[in-house]
C-alpha positions as CSV (number, residue, x, y, z in Angstrom):
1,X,3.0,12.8,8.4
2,X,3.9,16.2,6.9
3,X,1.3,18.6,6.7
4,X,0.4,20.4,3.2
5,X,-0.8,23.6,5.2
6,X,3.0,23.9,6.5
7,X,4.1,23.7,3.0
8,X,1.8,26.1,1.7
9,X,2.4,29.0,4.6
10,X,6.2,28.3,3.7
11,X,5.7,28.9,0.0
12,X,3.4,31.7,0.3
13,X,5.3,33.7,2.7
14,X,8.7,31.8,4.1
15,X,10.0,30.1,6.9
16,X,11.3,31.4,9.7
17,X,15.4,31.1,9.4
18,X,15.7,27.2,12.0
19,X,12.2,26.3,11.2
20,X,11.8,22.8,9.7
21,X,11.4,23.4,5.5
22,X,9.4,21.3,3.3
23,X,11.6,20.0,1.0
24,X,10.1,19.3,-3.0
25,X,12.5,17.3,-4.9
26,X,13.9,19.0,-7.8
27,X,14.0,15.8,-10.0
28,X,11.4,15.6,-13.0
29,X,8.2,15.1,-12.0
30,X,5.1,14.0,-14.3
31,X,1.1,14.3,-13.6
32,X,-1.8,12.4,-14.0
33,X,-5.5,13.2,-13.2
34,X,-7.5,10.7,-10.9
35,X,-10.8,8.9,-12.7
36,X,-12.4,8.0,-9.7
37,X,-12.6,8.3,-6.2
38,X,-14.0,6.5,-3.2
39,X,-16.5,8.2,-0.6
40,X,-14.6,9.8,2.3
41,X,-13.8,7.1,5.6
42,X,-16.2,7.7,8.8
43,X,-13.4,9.6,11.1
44,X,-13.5,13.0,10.4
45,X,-11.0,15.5,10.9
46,X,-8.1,12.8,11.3
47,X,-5.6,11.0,9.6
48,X,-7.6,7.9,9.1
49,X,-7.8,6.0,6.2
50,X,-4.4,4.5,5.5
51,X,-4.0,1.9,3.3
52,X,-6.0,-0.2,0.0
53,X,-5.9,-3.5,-1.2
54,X,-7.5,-4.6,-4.7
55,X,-9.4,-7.5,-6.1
56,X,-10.0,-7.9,-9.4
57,X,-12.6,-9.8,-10.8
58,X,-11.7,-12.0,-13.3
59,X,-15.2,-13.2,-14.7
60,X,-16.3,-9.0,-14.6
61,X,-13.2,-6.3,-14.3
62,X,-15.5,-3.7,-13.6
63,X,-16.8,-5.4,-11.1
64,X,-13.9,-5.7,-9.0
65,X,-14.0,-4.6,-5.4
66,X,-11.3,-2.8,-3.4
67,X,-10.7,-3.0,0.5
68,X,-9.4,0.2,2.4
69,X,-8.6,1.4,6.1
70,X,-9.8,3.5,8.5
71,X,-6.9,3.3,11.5
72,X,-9.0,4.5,13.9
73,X,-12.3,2.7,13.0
74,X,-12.2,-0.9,11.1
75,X,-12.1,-1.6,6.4
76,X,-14.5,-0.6,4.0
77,X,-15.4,-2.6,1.2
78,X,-15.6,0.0,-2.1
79,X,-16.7,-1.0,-6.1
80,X,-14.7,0.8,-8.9
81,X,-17.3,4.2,-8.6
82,X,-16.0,4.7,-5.4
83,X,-19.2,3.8,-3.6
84,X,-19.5,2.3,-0.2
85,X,-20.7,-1.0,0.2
86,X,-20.1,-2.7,3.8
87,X,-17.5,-1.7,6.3
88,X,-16.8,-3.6,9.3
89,X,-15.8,-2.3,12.7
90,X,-12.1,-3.9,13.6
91,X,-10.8,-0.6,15.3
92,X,-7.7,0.4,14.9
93,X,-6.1,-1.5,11.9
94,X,-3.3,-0.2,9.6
95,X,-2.5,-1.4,6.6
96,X,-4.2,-4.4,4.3
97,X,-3.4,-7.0,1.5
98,X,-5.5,-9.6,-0.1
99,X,-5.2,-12.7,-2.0
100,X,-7.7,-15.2,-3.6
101,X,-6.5,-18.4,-2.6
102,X,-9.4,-20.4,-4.6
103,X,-11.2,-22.4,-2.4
104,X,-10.3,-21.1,0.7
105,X,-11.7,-17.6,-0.7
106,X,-10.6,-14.4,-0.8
107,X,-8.2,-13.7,2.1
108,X,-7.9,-10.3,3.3
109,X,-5.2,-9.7,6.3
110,X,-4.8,-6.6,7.8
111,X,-2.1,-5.1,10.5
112,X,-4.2,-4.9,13.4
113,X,-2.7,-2.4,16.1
114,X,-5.3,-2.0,19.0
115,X,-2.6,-3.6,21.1
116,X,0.6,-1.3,20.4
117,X,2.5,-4.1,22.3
118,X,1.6,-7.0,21.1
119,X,1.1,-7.2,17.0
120,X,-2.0,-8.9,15.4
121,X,-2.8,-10.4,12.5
122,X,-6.6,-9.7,11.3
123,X,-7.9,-12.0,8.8
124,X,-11.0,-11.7,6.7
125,X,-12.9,-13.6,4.1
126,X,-14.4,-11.1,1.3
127,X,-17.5,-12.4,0.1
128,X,-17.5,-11.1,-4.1
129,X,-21.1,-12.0,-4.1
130,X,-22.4,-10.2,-1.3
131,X,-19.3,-7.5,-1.0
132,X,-18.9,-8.2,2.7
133,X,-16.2,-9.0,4.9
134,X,-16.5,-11.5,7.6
135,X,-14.1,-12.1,10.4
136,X,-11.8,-15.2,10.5
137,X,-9.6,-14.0,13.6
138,X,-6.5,-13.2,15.3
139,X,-2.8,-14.1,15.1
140,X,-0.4,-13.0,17.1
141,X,2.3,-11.3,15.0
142,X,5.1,-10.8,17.6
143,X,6.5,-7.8,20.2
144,X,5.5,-4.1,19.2
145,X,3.2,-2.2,17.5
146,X,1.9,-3.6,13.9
147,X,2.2,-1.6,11.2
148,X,2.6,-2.8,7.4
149,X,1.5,-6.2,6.5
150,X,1.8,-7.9,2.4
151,X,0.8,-11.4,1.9
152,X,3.0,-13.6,-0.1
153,X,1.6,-17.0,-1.9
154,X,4.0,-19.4,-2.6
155,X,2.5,-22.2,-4.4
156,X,-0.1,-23.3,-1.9
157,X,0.9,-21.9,0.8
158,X,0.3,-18.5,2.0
159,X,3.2,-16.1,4.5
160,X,2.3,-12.7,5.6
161,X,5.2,-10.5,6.5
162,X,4.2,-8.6,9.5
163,X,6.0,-4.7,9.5
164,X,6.0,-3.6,13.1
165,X,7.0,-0.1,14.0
166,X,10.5,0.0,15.0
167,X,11.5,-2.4,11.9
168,X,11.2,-5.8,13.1
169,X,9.3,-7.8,9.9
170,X,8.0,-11.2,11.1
171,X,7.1,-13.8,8.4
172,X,3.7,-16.3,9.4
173,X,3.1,-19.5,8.1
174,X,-0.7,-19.6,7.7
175,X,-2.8,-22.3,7.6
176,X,-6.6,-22.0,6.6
177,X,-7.6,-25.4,6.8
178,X,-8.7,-25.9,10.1
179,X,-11.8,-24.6,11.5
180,X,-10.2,-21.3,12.3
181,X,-6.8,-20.0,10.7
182,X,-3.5,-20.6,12.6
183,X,-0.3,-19.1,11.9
184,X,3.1,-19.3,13.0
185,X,6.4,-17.0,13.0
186,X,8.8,-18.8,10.6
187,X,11.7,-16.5,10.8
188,X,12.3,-12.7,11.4
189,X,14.2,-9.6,10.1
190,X,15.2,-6.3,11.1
191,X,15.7,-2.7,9.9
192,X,17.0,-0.2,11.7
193,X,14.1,2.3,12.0
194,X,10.7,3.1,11.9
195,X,9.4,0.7,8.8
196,X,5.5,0.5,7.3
197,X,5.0,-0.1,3.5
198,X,5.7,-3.5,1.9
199,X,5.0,-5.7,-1.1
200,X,6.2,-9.1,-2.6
201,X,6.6,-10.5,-6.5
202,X,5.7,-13.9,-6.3
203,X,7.5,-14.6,-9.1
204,X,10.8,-13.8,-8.1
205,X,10.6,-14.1,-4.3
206,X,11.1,-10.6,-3.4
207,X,9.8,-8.3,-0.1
208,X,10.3,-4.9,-0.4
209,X,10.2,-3.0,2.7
210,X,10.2,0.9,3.0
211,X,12.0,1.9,5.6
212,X,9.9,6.0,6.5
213,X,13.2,8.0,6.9
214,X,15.9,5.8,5.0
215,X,14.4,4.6,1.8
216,X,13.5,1.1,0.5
217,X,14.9,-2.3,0.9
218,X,14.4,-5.6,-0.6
219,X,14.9,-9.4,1.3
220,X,14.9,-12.7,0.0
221,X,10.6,-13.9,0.5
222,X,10.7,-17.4,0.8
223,X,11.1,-18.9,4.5
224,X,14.7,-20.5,3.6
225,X,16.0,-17.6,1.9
226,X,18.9,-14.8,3.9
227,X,17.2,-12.3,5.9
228,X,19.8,-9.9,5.0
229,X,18.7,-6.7,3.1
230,X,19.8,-5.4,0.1
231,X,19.4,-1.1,-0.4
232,X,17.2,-0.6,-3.2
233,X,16.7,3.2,-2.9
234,X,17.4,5.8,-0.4
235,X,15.1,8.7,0.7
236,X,17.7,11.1,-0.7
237,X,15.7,14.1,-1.4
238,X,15.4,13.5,-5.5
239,X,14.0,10.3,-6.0
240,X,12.4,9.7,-3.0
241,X,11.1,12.8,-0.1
242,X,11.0,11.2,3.3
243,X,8.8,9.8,4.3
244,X,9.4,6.7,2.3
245,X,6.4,5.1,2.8
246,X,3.7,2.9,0.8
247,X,4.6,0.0,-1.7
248,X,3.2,-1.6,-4.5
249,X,3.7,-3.8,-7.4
250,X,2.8,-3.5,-11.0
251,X,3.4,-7.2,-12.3
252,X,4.0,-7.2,-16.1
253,X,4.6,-10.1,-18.5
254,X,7.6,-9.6,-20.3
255,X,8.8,-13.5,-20.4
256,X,11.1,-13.2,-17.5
257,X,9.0,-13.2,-14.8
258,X,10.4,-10.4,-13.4
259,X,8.5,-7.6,-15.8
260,X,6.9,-4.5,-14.5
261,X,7.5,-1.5,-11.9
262,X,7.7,-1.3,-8.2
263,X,5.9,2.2,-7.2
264,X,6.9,3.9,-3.9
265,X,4.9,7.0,-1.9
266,X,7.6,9.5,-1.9
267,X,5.5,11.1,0.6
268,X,7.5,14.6,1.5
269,X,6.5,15.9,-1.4
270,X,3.5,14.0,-2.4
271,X,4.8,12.2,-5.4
272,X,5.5,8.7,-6.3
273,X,8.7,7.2,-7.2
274,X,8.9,4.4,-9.6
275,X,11.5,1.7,-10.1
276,X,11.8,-1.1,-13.2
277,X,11.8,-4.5,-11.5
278,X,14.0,-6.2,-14.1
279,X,17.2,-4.0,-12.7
280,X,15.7,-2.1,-10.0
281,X,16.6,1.1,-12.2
282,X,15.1,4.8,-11.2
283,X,12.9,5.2,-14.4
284,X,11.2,8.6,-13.2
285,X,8.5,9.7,-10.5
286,X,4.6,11.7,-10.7
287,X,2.4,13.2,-8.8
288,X,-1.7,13.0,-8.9
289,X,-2.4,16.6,-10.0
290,X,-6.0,18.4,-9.1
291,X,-8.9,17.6,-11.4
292,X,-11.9,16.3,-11.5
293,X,-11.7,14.0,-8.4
294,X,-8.6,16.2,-6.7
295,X,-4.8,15.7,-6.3
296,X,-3.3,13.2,-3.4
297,X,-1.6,14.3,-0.5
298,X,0.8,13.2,2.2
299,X,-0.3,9.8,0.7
300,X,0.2,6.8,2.9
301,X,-0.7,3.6,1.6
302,X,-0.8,2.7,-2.4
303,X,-1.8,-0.1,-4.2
304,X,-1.9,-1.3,-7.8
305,X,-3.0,-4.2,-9.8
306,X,-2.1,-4.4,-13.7
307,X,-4.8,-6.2,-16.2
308,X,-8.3,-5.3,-17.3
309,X,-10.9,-3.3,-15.0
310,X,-13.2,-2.4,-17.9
311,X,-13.4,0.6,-19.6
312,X,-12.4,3.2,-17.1
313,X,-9.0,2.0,-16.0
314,X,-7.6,0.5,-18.8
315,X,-4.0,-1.9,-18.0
316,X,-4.6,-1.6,-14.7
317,X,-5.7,0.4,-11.4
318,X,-3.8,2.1,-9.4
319,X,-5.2,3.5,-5.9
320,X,-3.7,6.3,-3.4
321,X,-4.5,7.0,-0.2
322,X,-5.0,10.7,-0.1
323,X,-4.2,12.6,3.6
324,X,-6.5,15.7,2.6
325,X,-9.6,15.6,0.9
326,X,-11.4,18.7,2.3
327,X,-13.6,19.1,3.0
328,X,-14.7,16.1,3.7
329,X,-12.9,13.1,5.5
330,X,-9.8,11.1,4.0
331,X,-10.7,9.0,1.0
332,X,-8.6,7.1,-1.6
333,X,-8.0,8.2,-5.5
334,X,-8.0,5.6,-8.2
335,X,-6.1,6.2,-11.4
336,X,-5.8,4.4,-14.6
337,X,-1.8,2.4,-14.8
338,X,-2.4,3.7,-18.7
339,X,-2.1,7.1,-17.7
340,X,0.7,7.0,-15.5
341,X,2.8,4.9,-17.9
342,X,1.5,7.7,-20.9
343,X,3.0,10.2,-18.8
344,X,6.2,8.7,-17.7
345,X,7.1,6.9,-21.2
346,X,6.8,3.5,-20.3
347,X,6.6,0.7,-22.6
């Protein structure tokens, strides 16, 4: 992770001729102001939280609930003011996705890394009525270090991709009807380097994978499909500032099935790039500017979910990890998907 106080000593007063130099990308670059905020994570004075996930309530929108990481500590379990409401202790997990698979519940499977050699899968059922999160357990998610993870439901069934660190993505079959889940690796693929972030639309089958130094890739989802990937953007500088790094998918209706904008943490130059599904055309890239609740930086994980969350996010919330914060601890911005798509021009 870069670090903004490097950036700042080099704008203020130069780097030394050799020195590493931050690199902001020169490409236009809009801003939007946070509405909200969630309480700082419990490890202080470390790159900690990491990652959200967001469910949204169907019956109440602004009673939705979102789920976020503390790397070093275990997930919280946040409402829309940002307030803390249960956390459990699962030590060091990464990144998290959820899905409401109906009767089964609310799923929530995170990356869990307190082995770096042998990846996990940590799964959790989130309770909406008591806003907890209990344990379900284990899976083992193949040879290395987890990293990302993104669930992927594919009629009844349900597949996490498993990101390890050095690029190897393992797809689980899980099943949750037995007493305790079981899962098993379906098929795997590779990129070359150091990978994290990923997402999947449902409705067209597609994984996106950022690859940290390279840019970002998409793969065929479904368990049949080629594991060959296709280059969707490169970390070239412009659109995207290595590190390349979280993912997320704004779903939009547009009779296709394939409506709506991929966003990606262009996290060199704490920004975010953002890409029209339909083409996987550039369409523009903005940063969360200070206000109110603060700007993001060095932002690791993002997440966004389009449709009603009551009067404060309107079309949508979108949610950034933000790696400063100070004083206090890490903690994760929400903005309203309205805002963002004002300032870029979006339909």
């Amino acid at each position: 992770m870069r670090t903004a106080l490097i950036v700042s000593l080099c704008l203020l007063a130069g780097c030394t001729a050799g020195a590493p130099r931050p690199v902001f990308s020169p490409a236009p670059t809009a801003t939007v102001a946070a509405r909200g905020e969630t309480e700082a994570v419990g490890t202080a004075n470390a790159d900690a939280a990491d990652d959200p996930a967001i469910w949204r309530n169907p019956a109440d929108p602004a009673a939705s609930l979102i789920v976020g990481t503390d790397k070093k500590a275990g997930l919280y379990v946040y409402d829309l003011a940002g307030r803390q409401l249960s956390f459990v202790d699962a030590g060091r997990v990464n990144n998290v996705d959820l899905r409401d698979m109906g009767a089964a519940g609310i799923i929530v499977a995170a990356s869990d890394r307190n082995d770096p050699l042998n990846a996990k899968l940590a799964l959790f059922r989130l309770d909406p009525a008591t806003r907890k999160l209990a344990a379900l357990g284990k899976l083992a998610a193949g040879a290395g270090e987890a990293y990302g993870v993104c669930l992927y439901r594919d009629g009844a069934a349900l597949h996490a991709f498993n990101v390890l660190k050095d690029g190897t993505i393992t797809q689980l079959a899980l099943d949750l009807t037995g007493a305790a889940p079981t899962g098993k690796i379906v098929r795997t693929m590779k990129l070359a380097t150091q990978s994290e972030g990923c997402v999947v639309d449902e409705r067209t089958h597609r994984l996106y994978v950022a690859e940290e130094d390279v840019g970002m890739w998409r793969f065929d989802a479904r368990a049949s499909g080629s594991t060959a990937p296709v280059k969707l953007a490169s970390a070239d500088g412009y659109q995207i500032v290595a590190d390349t790094e979280g993912v997320a998918l704004a779903a939009e209706g547009d009779g296709d099935g394939d409506g709506g904008y991929l966003l990606v943490s262009s996290q060199g130059d704490n920004a975010y790039a953002v890409y029209r599904l339909r083409d996987d055309a550039y369409v523009g890239r903005f940063r969360v500017t200070a206000g109110k609740f603060g700007a993001t930086e060095e932002t690791d994980g993002i997440e966004i979910v389009t449709g009603d969350f009551g009067p404060g996010f309107p079309g949508g919330l979108f949610i950034a990890q933000d790696g400063h914060n100070a004083p206090a601890a890490q903690n994760f911005k929400l903005v309203a998907w309205a805002d963002i798509k004002a300032a870029l021009g979006l339909d």
